[in-house]
Steps between C-alpha positions, in 0.01 A plus 500: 500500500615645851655201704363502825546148684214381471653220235827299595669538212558857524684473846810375495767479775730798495231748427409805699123471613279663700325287747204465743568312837242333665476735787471837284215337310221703665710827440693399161819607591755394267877352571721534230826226418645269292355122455710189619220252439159500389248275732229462281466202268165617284553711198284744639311621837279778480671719862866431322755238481663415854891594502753519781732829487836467576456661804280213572198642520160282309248718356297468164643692224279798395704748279840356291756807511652616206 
């Protein structure tokens, strides 16, 4: 099964992700970076678990890079 962040424990701090900030929501633009902390507490969340970047940027996690 493709890991796509919808489910906590397949992010994990350290990994490259591609995420959706709350301002490209409307056009989906994507930011890609590495996590430093994950900021959602629920197993799951059906738009992707929230994660900060390390370039400090807070999006919801939408594609885990390989």
């Amino acid at each position: 099964m493709e890991k796509n962040g919808k489910y906590r424990e397949d992010v994990e701090i350290g990994q490259m992700v591609d995420i959706v900030l709350k301002s490209d929501q409307r056009s989906g633009g994507l930011t890609r970076g590495q996590v430093i902390k994950i900021l959602t507490n629920s197993s799951q969340h059906p738009h992707g678990i929230k994660v900060m970047l390390d370039d400090g940027h807070v999006g919801r996690v939408q594609k885990i890079v390989t």
